[in-house]
N, C-alpha and C positions, 0 to 999 in steps of 0.2 A: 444554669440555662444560658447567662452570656457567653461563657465562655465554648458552648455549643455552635450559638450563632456564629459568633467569630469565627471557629476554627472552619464551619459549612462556608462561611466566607470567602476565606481563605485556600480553602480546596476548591470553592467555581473561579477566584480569579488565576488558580494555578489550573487549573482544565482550561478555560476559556486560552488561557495564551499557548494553547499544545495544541500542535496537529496531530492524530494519530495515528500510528504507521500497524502496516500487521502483514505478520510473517506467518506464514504459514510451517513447518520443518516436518520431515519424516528421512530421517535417518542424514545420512551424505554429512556426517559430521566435519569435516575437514571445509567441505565448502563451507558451511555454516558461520566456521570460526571464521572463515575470509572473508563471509559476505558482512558478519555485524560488525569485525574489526575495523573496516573502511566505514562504517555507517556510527560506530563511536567516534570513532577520530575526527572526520570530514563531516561533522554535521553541525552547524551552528545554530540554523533555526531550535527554540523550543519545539520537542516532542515528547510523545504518549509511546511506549511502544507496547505493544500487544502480542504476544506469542499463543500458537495454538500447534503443539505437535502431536503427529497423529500417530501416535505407538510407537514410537522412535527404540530400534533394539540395540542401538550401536552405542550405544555412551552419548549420545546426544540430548537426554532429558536430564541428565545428570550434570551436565555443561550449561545445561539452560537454567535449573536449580540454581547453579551456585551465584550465575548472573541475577537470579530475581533476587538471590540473599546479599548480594550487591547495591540492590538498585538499578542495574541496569537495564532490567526488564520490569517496567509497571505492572503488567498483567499475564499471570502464565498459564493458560489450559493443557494439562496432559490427559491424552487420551488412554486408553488402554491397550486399543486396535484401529486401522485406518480404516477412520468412514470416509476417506476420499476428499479433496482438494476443496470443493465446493460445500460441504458439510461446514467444514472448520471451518471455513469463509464466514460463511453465516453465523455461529456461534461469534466471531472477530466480531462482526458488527455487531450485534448485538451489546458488545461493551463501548462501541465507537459512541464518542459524545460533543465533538470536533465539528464544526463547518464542513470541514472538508478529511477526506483521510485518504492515505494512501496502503495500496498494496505494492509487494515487491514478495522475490521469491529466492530460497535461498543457496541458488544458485548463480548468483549476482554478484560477480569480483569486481567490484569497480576502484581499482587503485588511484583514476585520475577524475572520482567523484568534485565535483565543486562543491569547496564547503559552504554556499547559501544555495546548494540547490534545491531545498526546501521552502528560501523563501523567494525563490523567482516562479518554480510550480503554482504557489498561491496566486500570485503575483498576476500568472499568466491565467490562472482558473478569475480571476477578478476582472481584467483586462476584459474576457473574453464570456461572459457574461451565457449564451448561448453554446459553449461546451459544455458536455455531461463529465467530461472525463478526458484526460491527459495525460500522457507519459514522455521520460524520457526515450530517445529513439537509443537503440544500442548498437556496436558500432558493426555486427552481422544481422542480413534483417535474413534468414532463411525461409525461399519461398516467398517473400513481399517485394511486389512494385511498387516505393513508392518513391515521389519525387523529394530529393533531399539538396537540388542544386540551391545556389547560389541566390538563384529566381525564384526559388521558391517562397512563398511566405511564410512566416517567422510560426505557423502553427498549421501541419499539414493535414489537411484533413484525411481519413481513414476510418473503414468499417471496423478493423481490427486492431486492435493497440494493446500490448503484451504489457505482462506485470514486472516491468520495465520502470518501478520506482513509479505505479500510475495513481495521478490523480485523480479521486471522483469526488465532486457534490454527495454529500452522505445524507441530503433528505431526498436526494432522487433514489439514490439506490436501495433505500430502505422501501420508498415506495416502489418502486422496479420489482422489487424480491428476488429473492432467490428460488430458481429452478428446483422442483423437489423431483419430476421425473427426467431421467434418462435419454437425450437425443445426442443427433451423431453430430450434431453442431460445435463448436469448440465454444466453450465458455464465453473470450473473450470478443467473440463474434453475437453469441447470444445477447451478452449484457447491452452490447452497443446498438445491436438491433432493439431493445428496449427501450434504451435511452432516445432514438432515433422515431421512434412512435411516439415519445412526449414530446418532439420537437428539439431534440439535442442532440449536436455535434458531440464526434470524437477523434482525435488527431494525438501528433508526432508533435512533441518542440521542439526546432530542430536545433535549437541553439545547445541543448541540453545532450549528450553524449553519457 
């Protein structure tokens, strides 16, 4: 039996020091490899990572396998057929056990990633007490106005904020939920307008590229 408690010990002080991240994949393997090769390399902060692919027919569940047989993937859902972007979200969270977690999507090349940009995100979710949610900005905003000068301050606020490596408070968002019917609203506009009914902000850092 001690050697139960101990070892339960030992796995809440290794979760409690992990943010956990989650990717969502269906097929586009090529980007894949680009998008987690930068996010091995360039990542310092302690993380969780969570994978959930959704019927992936290209060679890309078979490329995710060999990482969980790695270790480099904590957690691995394969699906059989796509129930869609927002389905698999929700299954992610459901395993999220993190303060805070992030999504990202894997089509996300980021070569000139900062390696703590993991822990300036937290950094900035603590600073700023009153956001639901953060991301990095990326460096095309297609279709967004938003102020990115100089003058701007250091966390711009915005209805929309893309899965753009985003930070959320993960006991809002559990309490938020997840959408089970179908509108013509874009996800990432939905969630923020929920967060935005309990009183919270959602923005761009703009230090974060």
């Amino acid at each position: 039996m001690s050697n139960e408690v101990e070892y339960q010990e030992q796995l809440n002080q290794y979760l409690e020091n992990r943010t956990d991240l989650i990717l969502v994949t269906y097929n586009r393997l090529e980007f894949t490899r680009r998008c987690l090769g930068y996010l091995f390399g360039r990542t310092k902060s302690p993380y969780r990572l969570i994978v959930v692919d959704n019927g992936s027919t290209d060679g890309t569940l078979d490329w995710l396998l060999q990482l969980h047989k790695e270790n480099k993937i904590d957690t691995l859902i394969a699906f059989k057929r796509n129930y869609g972007l927002e389905h698999a979200r929700a299954i992610a969270l459901a395993h999220v056990q993190s303060k805070y977690h992030v999504y990202f999507d894997n089509d996300l090349v980021c070569p000139n990633l900062e390696p703590d940009w993991l822990a300036k995100e937290i950094a900035y979710m603590e600073k700023y007490p009153d956001y639901g949610a953060m991301a990095m900005h990326p460096q095309m905003l297609v279709g967004a106005s938003i102020d990115l000068s100089p003058e701007a301050p250091e966390v711009v606020e915005n209805n929309h904020v893309g899965a753009t490596f985003l930070i959320m408070r993960t006991e809002l968002m559990k309490e938020a939920g997840w959408r089970t019917t179908f509108t013509n609203r874009v996800a990432d506009w939905y969630y923020a307008g929920k967060f935005h009914e309990k009183g919270f902000k959602s923005g761009w850092i703009k230090e974060l590229w």
